[in-house]
N, C-alpha and C positions, 0 to 999 in steps of 0.2 A: 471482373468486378471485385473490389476489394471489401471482407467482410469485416465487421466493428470489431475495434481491437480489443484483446485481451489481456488482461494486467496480471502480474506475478510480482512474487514477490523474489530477490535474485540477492543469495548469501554466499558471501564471499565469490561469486563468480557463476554458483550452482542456482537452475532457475526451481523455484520449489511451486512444482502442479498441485495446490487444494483441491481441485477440483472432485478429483473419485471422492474427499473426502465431505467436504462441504458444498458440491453441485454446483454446475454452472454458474449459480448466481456471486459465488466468489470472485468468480473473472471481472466485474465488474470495479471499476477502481473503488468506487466509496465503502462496493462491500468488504473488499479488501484492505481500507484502513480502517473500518471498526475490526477490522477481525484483531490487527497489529494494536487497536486499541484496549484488548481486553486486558493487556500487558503492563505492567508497572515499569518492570527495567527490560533491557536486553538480554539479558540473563534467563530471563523467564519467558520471552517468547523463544530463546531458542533451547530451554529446557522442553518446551512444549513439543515444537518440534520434530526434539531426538523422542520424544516419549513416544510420537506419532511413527516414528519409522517417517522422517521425511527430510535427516541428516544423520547423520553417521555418528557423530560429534559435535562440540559444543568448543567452537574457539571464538577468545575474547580477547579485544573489541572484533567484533567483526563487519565489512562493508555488508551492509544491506540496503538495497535500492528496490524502488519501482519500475519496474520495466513494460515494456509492453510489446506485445507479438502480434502479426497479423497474418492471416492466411489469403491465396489464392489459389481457388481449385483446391489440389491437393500437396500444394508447395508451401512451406513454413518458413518463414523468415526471422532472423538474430533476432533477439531479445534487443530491446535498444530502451536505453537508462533514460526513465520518464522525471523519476526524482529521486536524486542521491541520499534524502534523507525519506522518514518515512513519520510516524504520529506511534506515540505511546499512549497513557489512560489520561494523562495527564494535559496533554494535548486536543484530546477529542471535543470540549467545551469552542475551542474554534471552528471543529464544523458545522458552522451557524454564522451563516451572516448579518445577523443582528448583532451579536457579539463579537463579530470583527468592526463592528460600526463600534459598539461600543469602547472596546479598548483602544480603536487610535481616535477616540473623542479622549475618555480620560485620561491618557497618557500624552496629549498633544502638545505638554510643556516639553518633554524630553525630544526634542530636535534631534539631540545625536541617534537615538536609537530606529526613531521612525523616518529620519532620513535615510538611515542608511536601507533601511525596507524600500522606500522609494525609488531611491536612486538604482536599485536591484531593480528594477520593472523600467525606469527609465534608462538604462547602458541595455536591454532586453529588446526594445521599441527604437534606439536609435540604429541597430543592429540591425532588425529586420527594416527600416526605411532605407540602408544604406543598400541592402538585397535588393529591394524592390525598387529602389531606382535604377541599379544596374538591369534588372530583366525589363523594366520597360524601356531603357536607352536602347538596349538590345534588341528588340521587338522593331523601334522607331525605325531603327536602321537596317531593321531586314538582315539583323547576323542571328538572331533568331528565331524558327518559326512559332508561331502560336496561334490555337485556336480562336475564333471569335471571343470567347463565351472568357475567356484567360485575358484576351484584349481589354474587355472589360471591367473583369475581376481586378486586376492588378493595381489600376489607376485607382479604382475604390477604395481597397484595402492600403494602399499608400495614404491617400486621404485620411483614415482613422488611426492608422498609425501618429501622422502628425497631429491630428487633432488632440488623441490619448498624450502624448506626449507633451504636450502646451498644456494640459490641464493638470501633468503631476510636474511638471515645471512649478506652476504655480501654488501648488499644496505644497511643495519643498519650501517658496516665498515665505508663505504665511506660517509655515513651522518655525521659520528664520526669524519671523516678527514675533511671534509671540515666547522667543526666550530673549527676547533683550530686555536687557535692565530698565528701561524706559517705556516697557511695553502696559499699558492702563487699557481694561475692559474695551473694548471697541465691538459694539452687537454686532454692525455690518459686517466685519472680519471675522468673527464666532462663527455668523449666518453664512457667510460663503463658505469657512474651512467645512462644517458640517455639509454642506449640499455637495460639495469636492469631493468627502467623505465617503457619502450615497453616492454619488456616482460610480467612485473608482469601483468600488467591492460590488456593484452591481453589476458594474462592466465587465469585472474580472469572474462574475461566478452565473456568470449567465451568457448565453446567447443570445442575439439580439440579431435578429433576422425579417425584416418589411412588419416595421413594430411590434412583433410576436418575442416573448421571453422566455427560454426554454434554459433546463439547468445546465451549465456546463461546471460535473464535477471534478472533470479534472484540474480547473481552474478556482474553484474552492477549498480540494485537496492541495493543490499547490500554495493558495496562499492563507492556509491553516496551516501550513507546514512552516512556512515565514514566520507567521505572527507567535508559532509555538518555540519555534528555534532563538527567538529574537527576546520572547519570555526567558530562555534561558541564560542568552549572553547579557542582559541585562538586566540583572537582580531589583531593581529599584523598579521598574513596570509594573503596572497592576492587572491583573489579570482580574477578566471579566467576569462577573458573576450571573451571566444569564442561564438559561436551559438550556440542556444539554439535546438535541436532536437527536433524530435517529435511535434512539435508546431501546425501542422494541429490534428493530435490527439487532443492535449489539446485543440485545439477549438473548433472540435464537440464537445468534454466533454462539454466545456463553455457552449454552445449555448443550447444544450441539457438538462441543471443545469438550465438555465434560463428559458429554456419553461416552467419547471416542474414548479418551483417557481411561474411562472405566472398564470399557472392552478392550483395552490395551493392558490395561495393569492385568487384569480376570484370565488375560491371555497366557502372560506372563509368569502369573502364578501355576497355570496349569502346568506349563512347560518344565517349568523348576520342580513338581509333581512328579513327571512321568517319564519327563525325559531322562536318560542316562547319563553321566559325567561326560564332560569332552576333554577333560585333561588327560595330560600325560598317567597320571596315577590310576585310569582308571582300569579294574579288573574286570577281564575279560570274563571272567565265570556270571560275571551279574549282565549280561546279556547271550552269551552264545549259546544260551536253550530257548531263547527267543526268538520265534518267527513270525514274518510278519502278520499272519493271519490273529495272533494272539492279541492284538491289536481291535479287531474288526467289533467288539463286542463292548471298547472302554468308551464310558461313558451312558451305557444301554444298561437295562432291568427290566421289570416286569412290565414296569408303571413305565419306562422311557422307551421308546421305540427310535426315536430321531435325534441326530447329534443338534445344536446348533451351532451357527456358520464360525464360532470362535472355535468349540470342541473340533469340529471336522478340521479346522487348521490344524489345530494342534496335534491332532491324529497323526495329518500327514505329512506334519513337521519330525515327530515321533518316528514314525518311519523312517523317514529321508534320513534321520540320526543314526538308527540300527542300521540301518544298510552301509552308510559310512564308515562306524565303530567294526563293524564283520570286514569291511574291505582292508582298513585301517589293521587289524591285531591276523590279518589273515586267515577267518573264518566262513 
């Protein structure tokens, strides 16, 4: 039985595990794009990062995608690319479906730009109908097998397929109408592109299951990621000005991002402390009276009895160094 998938984030090719650092709940794709949202540019989430110890380096531009992994049992499966692009800070105002309603309401004169959003979800749905008509041709005719329970599923979801598809056919229409030059107020035409409107972003960021409505954020993060990409190739769009969601999230994230940082820098600093040169210049007399046990005592006093878990690294970073620099100068 296949367990719910797991989202990462995958740079330049390298899949990066939050998890030791920000827990389970980052696996989760939306928590995973507020996390990418705390970010201004790319530059600074992958400053962030290398700061974290969770890249090596910092190369720019670099691919970064959403992917997602799923296990069974105790087998792991390729990372496989959920969305090529991903959400900056800048972006995050889309994760809200009110405000995806809102910005392809006022932006509904620009035809070129929110068709071409459309027609991306329409070449998407003519694709999977072209699927699903081959597997149930297939099934028809006994070249292949299939469960009950698949007999059924198939003919349905082809069903919605074309229905979804007839319905941004016609939101493409009334985009078409309302940039012609000849185009004058028409309520009935406002009233259906808006109800077109509700529908699509409801159908795309929800599930919809024997009338029950449950969230599907993979399909809000995907088409937050549209409507943010679509604000950038098209300077003239107005971007929404509603509430931003989620925002208690993003601020554990924050605050959570900055403790680490701080125990990272704190880390940092110690190391630059205590540790010994690792360059070629360095003189062997400033460590070869040092053993390791001269160590056991840094960071302890009267008043301190116990390292904590940054010092104790550092300790045994410290050492791991002296022992190198002795094998290194032959001591």
């Amino acid at each position: 039985m296949l367990r719910r998938l797991e989202y990462y984030l995958q740079i330049n090719g390298q899949v990066i595990d939050l998890k030791s650092l920000f827990g389970e709940d980052i696996q989760d794709l939306l928590n995973l794009c507020l996390f990418t949202c705390l970010f201004d540019t790319e530059m600074s989430l992958l400053s962030a990062l290398r700061d974290l110890n969770l890249i090596e380096k910092i190369i720019t531009p670099s691919e970064i995608h959403l992917v997602s992994k799923s296990k069974k049992y105790s087998e792991d499966y390729d990372a496989k690319v959920v969305e090529k692009d991903y959400l900056l800070s800048k972006g995050m105002v889309f994760l809200n479906e009110f405000n995806i309603r809102n910005f392809l309401e006022i932006n509904k004169t620009n035809c070129e730009a929110l068709s071409s959003l459309f027609l991306d979800y329409l070449n998407e749905l003519e694709s999977l109908i072209d699927i699903f008509k081959t597997k149930l041709d297939k099934i028809r005719q006994g070249l292949e097998v299939s469960d009950s329970k698949k007999v059924i599923s198939i003919p349905m979801s082809l069903q919605d397929f074309i229905y979804r598809k007839s319905q941004i056919e016609r939101i493409l229409i009334i985009l078409n109408l309302f940039q012609r030059d000849s185009y004058t107020f028409d309520k009935e035409l406002e009233l259906e592109y808006l109800e077109k409107i509700d529908w699509f972003v409801t159908r795309e960021t929800n599930y919809l299951r024997r009338n029950k409505k449950t969230k599907n954020y993979r399909g809000l993060v995907k088409l937050a990621i549209k409507c943010a990409n679509l604000q950038k190739m098209f300077e003239d769009l107005i971007k929404p000005c509603g509430p931003k969601k989620y925002s208690d999230k993003r601020y554990a994230l924050l605050l959570r991002l900055k403790e680490l940082l701080k125990i990272e820098e704190q880390r940092r600093r110690i190391k630059a402390m205590y540790l010994p040169k690792t360059t070629s210049e360095v003189d062997p007399d400033s460590f070869m009276f040092l053993e390791e046990e001269d160590y056991t005592l840094l960071y302890l006093d009267e008043q301190k009895f116990e390292r904590t878990e940054v010092e104790e690294e550092s300790v045994e970073d410290a050492i791991a160094n002296l022992q190198e620099q002795k094998k290194k100068f032959g001591k």
